[in-house]
N, C-alpha and C positions, 0 to 999 in steps of 0.2 A: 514489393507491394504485396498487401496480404489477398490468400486467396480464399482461404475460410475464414469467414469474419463474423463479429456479433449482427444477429438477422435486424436485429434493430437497425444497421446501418444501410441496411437495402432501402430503406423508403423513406427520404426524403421529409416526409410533413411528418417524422419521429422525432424530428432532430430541431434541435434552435437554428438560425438561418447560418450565425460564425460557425457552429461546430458544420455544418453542410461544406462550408466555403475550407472550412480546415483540413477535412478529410479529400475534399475534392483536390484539392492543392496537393498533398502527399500522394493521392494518389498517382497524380500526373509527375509528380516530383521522381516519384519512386525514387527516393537514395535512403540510404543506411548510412551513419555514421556510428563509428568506435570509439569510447574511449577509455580509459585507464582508470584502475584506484588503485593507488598503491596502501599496502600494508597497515601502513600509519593512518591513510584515510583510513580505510575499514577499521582500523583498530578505534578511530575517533567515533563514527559511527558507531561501532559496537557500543562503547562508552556511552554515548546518548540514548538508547535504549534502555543498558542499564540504570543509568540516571533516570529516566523517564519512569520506569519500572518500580528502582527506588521511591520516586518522590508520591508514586502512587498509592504503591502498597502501605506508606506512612500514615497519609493523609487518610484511605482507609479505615485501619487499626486503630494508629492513634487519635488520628482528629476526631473521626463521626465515630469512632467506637462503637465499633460495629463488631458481633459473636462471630459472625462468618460471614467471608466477603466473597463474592462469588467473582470465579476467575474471567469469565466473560464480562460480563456487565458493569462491575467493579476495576478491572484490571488491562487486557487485552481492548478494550473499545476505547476508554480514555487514551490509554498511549496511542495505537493507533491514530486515532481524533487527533491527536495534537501529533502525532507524528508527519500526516497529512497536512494538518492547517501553517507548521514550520516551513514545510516543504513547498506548499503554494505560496506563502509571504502574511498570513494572517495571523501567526500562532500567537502573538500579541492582544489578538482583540477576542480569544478563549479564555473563561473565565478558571483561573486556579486559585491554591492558597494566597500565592502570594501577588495575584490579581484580580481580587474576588469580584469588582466591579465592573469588568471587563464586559463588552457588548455581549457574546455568545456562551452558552452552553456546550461543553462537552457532546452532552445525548443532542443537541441542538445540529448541531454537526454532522455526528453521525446520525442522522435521521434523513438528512439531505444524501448524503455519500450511501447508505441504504437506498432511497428511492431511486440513484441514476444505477447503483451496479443490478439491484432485482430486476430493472424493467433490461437492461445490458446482457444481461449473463442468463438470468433463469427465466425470462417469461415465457414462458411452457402455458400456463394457463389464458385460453381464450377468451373465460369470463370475466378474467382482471385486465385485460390489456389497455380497455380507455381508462379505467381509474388508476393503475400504473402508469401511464404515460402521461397522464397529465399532471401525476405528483414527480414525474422522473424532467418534465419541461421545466419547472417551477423551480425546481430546485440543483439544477444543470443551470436554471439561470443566475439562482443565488451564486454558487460556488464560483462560478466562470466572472463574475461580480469582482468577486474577493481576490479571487485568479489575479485578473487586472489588475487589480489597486494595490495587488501584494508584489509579487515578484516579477510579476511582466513588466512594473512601472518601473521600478527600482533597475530592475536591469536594462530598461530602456534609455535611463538618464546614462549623460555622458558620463565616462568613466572619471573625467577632472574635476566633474559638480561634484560628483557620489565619493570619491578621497577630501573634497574640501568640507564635505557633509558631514563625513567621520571622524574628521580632527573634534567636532565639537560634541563626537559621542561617546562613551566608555568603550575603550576595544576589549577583546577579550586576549588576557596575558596568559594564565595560568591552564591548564589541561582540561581542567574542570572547565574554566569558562568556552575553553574551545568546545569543549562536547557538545555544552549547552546550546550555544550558535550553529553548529555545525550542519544539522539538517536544515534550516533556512539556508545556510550557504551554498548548502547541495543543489535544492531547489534553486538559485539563483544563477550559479553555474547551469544547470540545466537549461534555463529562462533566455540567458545570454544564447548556446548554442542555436536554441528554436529562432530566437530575431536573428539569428546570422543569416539564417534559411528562408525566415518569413519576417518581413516589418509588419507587415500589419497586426497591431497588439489584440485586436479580437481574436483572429485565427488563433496565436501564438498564446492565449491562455486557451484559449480551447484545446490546444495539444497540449501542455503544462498538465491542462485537469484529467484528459484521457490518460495520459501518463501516470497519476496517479493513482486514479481508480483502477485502474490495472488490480493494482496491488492492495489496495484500502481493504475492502470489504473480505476477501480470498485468505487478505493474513491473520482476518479476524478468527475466521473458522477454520484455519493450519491450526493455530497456536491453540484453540481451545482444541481441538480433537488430538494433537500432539501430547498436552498434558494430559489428557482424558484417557488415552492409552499408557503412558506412564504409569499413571495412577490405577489404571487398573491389574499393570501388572505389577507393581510392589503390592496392589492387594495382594491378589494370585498367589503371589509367592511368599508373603505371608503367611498364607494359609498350610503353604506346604513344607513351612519352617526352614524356608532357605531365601529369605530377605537379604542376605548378605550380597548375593549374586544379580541383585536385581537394578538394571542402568537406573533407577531412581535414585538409589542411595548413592550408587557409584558417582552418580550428576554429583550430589550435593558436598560429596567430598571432594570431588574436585573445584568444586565451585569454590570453594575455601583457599585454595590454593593462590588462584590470584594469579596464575601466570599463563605464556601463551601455547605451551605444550597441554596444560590441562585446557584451555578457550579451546583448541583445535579439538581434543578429546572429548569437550562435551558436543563441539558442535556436530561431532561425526555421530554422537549419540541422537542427536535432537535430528538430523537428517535419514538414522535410518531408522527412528521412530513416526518419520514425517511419509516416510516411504510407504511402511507396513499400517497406518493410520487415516492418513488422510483418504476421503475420496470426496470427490469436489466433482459434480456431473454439471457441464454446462452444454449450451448450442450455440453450432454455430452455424449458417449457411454457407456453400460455395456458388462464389461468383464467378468460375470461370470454366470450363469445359477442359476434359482432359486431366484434370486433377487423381494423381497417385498417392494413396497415403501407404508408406512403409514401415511394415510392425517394427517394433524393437528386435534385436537380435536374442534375446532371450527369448524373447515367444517363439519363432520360429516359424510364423505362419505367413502365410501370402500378401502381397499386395492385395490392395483393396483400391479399386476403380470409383470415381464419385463423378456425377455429372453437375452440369452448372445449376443450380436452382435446389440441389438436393440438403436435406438438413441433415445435420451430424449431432449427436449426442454421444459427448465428448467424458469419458471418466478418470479422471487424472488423479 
């Protein structure tokens, strides 16, 4: 059970009535479950980003022809967005190239997934908090919506309808096809675990969607300040006439490679670029007395004592 949590989750008339009854439930529950990805998953995974990546940066350039695409806005929100909308069960009804009459917008999307993590994570300011919270109700309603009707339903039908369903749909054979599917399948395996726990499907998309957002808006602003340090040091070093030495180019050469000693190599690149880069300050409240937070062992400093009701501003 968590003990410092988003302060939003202390009061009740914050929250829609399922995500109240979701949390309430876990907390009493208090279990953790573990589970596995093997290699191949993650390798599938990875593949759907890059796909994701690709088909964006395309559409971009080529389609809208565009001089300069900007890597936030252009690049990092759409995947994301559709990374998200796969993952809940709706990535179908986001509009792309090759679904351009689809119900939703990309920015449509992430504009809801914006209002539930700013009023989640950073509402620090006192003078936004009714016009945050009631753009963070609104749109916790939407999402938790699509929740349901995506992957909480589909994982809720019998396993024998949802096999006789797919005889009469295209599976996916080929690697490619797999990647494509793969993050809805993820999300859907997920969907399955929460009903093992919880039937009730309001609850069980309300934990689906906190699930998500976890991660949605956070990875928007890793990835843009990750390349943003990249980039500023093959400037840097640029300038000092020794570009050759700089993880930018060394990423891009490896990139070319195509295999999994270079994927490990860049990831270790992007991880301690992620390290030296990011800083990401959120709050959280402690709900329970007695609370010890212990530095890293690199620091090398003391404990630190927190009481119940006390706020933490967290810089990670």
């Amino acid at each position: 059970v968590d003990e410092i949590i988003y302060p939003a989750f202390t009061d009740e008339s914050n929250l829609p009535k399922n995500v109240n009854s979701a949390l309430s439930s876990i907390r009493v529950k208090g279990q953790t479950t573990t589970s596995t990805c093997s290699p191949a998953d993650a390798s599938i995974i990875n593949e759907y980003f890059a796909q994701q990546m690709r088909a964006i940066v395309k559409r971009e350039v080529t389609t809208v022809y565009k001089d300069e695409v900007d890597v936030t806005r252009d690049v990092a929100i759409p995947v994301i967005t559709r990374c998200i909308a796969d993952f809940l069960g709706f990535g179908d009804q986001v509009r792309n190239i090759d679904n351009p009459k689809a119900k939703y917008s990309e920015n449509e999307i992430y504009q809801h997934i914006t209002n539930c993590q700013m009023f989640l994570a950073y509402n620090a300011d006192e003078t936004k908090l009714l016009k945050r919270r009631t753009a963070f109700k609104k749109s916790m309603a939407f999402l938790l919506k699509l929740a349901k009707e995506g992957n909480i339903l589909e994982a809720s039908r019998y396993a024998l309808s949802r096999t006789l369903r797919g005889l009469f749909k295209r599976k996916p054979h080929s690697r490619y096809d797999m990647a494509l599917d793969s993050m809805r399948v993820l999300g859907r395996s997920v969907a399955d675990n929460i009903l093992d726990e919880e039937r009730d499907s309001d609850k069980a998309a309300a934990i689906l969607l906190l699930t998500a957002l976890d991660v949605a808006y956070i990875s928007v602003l890793a990835f843009t300040a990750v390349l943003d340090h990249l980039l500023q040091e093959a400037y840097d070093a640029a300038k000092k006439g020794s570009s050759n030495f700089c993880d930018w180019f060394e990423i891009q050469k490896l990139a070319s490679n195509n295999d999994e000693k270079s994927d490990a190599a860049i990831e270790h690149k992007v991880l301690e670029a992620q390290r030296r880069s990011v800083r990401l300050p959120f709050i959280r409240k402690v709900i329970k007395d007695g609370i010890t937070i212990k530095p890293d062992e690199a620091d090398k400093g003391r404990d630190i004592s927190v009481d119940k009701g006390q706020t933490i501003i967290c810089d990670i």
